[in-house]
C-alpha positions as MATLAB code, in Angstrom:
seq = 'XXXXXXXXXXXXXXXXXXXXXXXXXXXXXXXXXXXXXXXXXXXXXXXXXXXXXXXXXXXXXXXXXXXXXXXXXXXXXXXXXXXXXXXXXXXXXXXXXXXXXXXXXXXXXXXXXXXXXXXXXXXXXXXXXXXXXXXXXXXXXXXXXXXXXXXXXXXXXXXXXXXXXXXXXXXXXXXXXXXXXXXXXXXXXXXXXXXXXXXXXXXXXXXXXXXXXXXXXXXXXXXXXXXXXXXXXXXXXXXXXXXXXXXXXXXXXXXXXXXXXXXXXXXXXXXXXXXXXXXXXXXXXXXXXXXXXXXXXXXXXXXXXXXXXXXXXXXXXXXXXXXXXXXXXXXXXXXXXXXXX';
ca = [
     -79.244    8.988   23.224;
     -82.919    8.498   23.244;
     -83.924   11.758   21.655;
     -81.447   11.155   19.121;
     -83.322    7.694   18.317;
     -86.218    9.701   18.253;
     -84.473   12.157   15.595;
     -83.090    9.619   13.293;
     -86.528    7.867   12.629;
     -87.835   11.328   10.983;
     -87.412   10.564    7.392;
     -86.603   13.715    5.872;
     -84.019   14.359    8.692;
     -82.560   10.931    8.396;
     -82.445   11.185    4.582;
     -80.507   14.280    4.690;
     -77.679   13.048    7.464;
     -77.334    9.859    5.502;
     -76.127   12.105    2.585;
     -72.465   13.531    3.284;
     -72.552   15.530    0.495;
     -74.919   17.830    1.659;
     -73.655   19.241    4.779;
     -70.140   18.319    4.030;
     -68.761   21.743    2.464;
     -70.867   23.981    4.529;
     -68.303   26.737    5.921;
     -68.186   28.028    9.202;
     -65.773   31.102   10.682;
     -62.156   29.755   11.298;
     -62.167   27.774   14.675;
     -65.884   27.626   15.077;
     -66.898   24.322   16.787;
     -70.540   23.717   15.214;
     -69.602   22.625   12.211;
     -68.515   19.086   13.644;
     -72.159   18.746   15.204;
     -73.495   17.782   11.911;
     -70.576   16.124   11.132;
     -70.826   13.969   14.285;
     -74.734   13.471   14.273;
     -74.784   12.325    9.944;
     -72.319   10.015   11.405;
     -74.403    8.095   13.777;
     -77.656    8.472   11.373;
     -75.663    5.852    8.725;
     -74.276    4.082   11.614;
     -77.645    3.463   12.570;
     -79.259    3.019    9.102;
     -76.421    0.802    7.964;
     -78.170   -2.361    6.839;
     -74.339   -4.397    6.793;
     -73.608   -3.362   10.249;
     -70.872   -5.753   12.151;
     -72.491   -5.076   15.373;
     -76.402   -5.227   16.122;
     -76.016   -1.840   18.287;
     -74.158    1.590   17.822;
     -72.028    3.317   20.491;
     -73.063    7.232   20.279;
     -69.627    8.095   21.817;
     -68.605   10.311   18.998;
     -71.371   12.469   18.961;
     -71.523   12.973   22.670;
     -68.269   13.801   22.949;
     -69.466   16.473   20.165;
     -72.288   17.481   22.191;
     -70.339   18.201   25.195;
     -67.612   20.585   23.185;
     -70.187   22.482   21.342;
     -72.354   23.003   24.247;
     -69.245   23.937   26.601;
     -69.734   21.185   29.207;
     -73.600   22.138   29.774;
     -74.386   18.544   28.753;
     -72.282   15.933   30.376;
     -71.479   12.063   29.482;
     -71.270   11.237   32.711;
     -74.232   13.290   34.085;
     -78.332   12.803   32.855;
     -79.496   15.651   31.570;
     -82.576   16.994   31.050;
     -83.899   15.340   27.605;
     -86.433   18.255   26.735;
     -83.314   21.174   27.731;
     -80.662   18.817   25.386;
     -83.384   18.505   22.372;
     -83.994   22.093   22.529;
     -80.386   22.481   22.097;
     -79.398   20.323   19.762;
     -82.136   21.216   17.343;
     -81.302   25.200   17.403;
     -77.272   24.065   17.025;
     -77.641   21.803   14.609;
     -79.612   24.909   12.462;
     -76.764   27.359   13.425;
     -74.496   24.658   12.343;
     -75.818   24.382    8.485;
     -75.639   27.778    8.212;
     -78.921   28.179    9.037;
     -80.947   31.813    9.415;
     -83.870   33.547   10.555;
     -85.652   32.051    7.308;
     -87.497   28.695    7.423;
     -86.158   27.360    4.050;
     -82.547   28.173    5.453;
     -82.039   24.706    6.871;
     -83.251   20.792    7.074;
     -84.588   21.737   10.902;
     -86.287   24.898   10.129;
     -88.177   22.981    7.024;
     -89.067   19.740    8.798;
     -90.198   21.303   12.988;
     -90.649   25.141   12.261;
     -93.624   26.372   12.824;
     -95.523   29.376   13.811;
     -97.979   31.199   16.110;
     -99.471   34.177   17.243;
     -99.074   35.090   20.836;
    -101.512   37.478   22.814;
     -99.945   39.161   25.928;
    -101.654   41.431   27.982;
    -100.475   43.095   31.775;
    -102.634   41.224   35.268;
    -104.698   44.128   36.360;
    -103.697   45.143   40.366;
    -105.628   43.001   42.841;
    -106.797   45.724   44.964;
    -107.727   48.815   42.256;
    -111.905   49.197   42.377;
    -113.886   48.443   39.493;
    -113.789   52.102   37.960;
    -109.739   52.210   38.325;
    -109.705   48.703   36.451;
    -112.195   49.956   33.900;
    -109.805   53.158   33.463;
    -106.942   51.100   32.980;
    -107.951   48.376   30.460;
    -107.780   51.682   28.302;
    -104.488   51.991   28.401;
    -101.247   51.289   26.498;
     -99.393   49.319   29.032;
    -103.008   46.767   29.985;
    -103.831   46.526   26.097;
    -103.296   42.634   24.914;
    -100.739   43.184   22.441;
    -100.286   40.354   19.504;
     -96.811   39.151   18.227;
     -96.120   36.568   15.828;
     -93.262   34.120   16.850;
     -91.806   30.710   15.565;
     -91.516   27.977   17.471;
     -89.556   24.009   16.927;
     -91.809   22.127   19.616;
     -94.727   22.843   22.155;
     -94.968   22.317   25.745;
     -97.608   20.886   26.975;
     -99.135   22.209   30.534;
     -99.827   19.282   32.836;
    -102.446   19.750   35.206;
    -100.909   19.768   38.901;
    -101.104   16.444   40.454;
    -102.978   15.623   43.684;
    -101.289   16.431   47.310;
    -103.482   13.979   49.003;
    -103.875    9.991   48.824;
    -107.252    8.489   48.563;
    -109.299    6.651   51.061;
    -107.195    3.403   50.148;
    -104.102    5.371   50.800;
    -102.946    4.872   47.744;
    -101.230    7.941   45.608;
    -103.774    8.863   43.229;
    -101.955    9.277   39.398;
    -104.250   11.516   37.443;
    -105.162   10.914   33.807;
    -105.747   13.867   31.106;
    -106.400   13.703   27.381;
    -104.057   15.488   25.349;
    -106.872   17.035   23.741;
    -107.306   18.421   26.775;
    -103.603   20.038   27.107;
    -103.626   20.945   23.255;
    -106.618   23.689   24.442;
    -104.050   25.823   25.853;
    -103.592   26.895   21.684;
    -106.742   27.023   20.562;
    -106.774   30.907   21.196;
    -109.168   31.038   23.522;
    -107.686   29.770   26.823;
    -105.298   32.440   29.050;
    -102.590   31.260   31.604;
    -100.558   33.437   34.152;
     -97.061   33.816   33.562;
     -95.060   35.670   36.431;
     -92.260   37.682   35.787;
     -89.772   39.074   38.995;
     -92.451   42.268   39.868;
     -94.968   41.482   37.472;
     -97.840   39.401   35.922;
     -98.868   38.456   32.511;
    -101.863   36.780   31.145;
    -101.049   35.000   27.464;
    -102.748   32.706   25.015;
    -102.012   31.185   21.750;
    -103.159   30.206   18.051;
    -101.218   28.241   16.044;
    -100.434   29.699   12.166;
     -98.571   26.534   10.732;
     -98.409   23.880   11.293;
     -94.989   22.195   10.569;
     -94.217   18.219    8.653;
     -93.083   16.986   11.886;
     -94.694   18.246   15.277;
     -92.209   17.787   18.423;
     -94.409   17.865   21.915;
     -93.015   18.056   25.493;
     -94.966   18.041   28.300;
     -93.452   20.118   31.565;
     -93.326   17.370   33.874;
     -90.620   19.167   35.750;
     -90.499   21.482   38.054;
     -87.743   23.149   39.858;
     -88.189   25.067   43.729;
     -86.168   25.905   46.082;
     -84.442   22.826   46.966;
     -85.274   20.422   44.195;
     -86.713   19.260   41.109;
     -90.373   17.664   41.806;
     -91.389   15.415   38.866;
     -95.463   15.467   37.828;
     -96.522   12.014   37.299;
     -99.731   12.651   35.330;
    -100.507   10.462   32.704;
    -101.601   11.802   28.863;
    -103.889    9.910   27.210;
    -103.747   10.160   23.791;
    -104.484    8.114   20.575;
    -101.208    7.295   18.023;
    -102.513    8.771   14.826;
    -104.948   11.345   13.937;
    -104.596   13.816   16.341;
    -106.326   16.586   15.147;
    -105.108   20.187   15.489;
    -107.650   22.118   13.427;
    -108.971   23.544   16.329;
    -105.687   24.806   18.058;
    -105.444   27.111   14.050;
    -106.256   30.774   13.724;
    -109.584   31.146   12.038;
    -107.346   32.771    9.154;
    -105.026   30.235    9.154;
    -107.599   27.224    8.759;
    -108.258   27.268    5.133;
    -104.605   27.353    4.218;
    -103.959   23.439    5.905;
    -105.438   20.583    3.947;
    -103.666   18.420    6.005;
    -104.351   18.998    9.989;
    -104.381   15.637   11.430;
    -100.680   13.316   13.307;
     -99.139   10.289   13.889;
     -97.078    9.255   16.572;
     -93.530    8.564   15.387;
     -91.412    8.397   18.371;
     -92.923    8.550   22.340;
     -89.886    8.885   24.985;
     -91.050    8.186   28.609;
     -89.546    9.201   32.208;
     -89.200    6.767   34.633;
     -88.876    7.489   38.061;
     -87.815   10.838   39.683;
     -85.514   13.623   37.983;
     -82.328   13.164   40.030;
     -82.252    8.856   39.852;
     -84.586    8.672   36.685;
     -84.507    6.432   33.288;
     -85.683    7.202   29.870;
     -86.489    4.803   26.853;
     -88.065    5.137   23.999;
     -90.947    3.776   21.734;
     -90.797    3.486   17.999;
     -93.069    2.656   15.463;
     -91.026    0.006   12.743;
     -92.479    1.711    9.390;
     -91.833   -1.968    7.360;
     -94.115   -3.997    9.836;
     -95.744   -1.473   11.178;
     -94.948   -2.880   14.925;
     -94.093   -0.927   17.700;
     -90.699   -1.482   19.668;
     -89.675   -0.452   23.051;
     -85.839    0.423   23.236;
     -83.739    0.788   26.388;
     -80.032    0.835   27.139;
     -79.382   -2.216   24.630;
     -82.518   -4.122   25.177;
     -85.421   -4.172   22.660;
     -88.982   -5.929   22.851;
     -91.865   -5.544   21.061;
     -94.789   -3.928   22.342;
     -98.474   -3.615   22.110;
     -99.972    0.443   20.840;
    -102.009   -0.037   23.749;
     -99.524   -0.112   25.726;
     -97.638    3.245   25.007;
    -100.680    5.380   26.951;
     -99.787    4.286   30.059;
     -96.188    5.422   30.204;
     -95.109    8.580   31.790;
     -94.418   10.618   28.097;
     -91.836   13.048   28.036;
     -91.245   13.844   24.129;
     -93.332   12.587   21.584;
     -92.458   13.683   17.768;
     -95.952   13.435   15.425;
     -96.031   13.225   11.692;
     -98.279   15.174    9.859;
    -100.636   12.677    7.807;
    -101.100   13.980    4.503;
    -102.732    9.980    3.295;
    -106.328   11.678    4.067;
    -107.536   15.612    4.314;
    -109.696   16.316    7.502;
    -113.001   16.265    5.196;
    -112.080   12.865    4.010;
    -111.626   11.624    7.372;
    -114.428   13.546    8.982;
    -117.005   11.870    6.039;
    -115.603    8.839    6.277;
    -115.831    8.942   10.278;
    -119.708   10.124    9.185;
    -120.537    7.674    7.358;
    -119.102    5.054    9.724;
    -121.409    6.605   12.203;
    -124.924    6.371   10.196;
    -123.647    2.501    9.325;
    -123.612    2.025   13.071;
    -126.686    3.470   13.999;
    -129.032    2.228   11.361;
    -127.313   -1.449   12.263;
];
């Protein structure tokens, strides 16, 4: 339910839904089940929008029961899922639902959370060929890094592994990183090993556009043999202008005017995977507060507070108020008023 809270609270998206008549005489093949996601989710958007509603809270029954039918029983009422997995999901139905294509103007999810990248590949060298073998290699076709251009609706964030060992207190240590930090694995520059069933690949990434609304995960899960081991690491992060200019191709850079985000919605994990909770944070655009929802209980909460939460999802809006060389003068000239004070 959470990363549907999280959905409705992006504006475009939740200006479309409320708006029947827009998805309403989309045609799908004779006994295809999609069409009655959108149906289902536009229903709980004006539900939840509806300013004369009887009841202070909104049962998502109806579009769970959806969920379950269009995804044949791999997401479950009565079983937590994995939030990430079910977004994923429900963002590439819903587009295949509206008709949607390979083109980015095709549907409302493609233009709001498409954007794009270039991925470099290339093939591990073997461990134990000499120097001249490697050398004689890197030449050719298969150990070339090959460059492919590929879409993408969210990033996953790599969190660093978390300690095995307590400190001299005895006390489990929870690590802290930046998310500037994580958002390095784009910048181009930085490689990671991905392993394949015989065989090892080395990969980085650039970023090409940048989409209106930027959808984060971080891979806090991890599944072995026998179960699913949860990485408590905590991101720290600011809630507006977080700068991506860096993580852009150097071709790509002069096409944004607009690079920085805001934080619009930040669900958190609680717990471990099999017995864990989510809720979720949201900013309230009329006050400009920030509430804290879970099960049927809201509270306020503080922006400091939303750091020290175990994030899961976090959706960003791009802020297109200020360009980066407005901000970066104006951070300039707040910086000479400082020092000559």
């Amino acid at each position: 339910m959470y990363h549907l809270q999280a959905l409705s609270h992006v504006i475009p998206l939740r200006n479309y839904f409320m708006r029947e008549e827009n998805y309403a005489d989309i045609k799908r093949p004779p006994g295809d089940k999609l069409a009655l996601l959108p149906q289902r989710f536009g229903e709980l958007v004006r539900k939840l929008w509806n300013p004369r509603a009887f009841k202070p809270h909104v049962s998502p029954h109806e579009m769970l029961q959806a969920a379950v039918l269009c995804s044949d029983k791999r997401f479950q009422i009565t079983k937590q899922g994995d939030a990430a997995e079910f977004l994923s999901w429900m963002l590439n139905t819903l587009h295949v639902g509206l008709n949607g294509s390979k083109k980015t103007s095709s549907s409302i999810i493609y233009q709001i959370f498409r954007g794009r990248m270039r991925e470099y590949t290339r093939k591990v060298l073997p461990v134990d060929a000499s120097e001249e073998a490697r050398a004689t290699l890197m030449e050719t076709e298969e150990f070339k890094e090959k460059m492919k251009e590929v879409p993408f609706l969210y990033l996953t964030l790599d969190l660093p592994p978390a300690p095995l060992y307590r400190d001299e207190l005895m006390q489990n240590i929870i690590p802290q990183v930046p998310i500037g930090v994580l958002l390095q694995k784009f910048n181009g520059v930085a490689e990671k090993e991905y392993k394949t069933y015989n065989e090892n690949f080395m990969k980085r990434f650039e970023l090409l556009r940048l989409p209106q609304y930027l959808i984060i995960t971080f891979k806090r899960f991890h599944k072995n043999q026998w179960f699913v081991e949860k990485n408590p690491t905590i991101v720290n992060f600011p809630i507006s202008n977080v700068d991506l200019y860096d993580c852009l191709a150097e071709d790509a850079r002069s096409l944004h005017k607009y690079t920085t985000y805001d934080l619009v919605a930040n669900v958190v994990h609680d717990e471990k995977f099999a017995n864990g909770t989510y809720r979720i944070q949201l900013m309230h655009r009329g006050t400009a507060k920030w509430y804290e929802l879970e099960n049927l209980h809201v509270k306020e909460i503080l922006p400091q507070e939303i750091t020290l939460a175990e994030s899961y999802i976090q959706i960003w809006e791009l802020n297109t108020q200020r360009t980066r060389e407005e901000r970066l003068g104006e951070d300039e000239g707040l910086e000479q008023f400082t020092t000559t004070t």
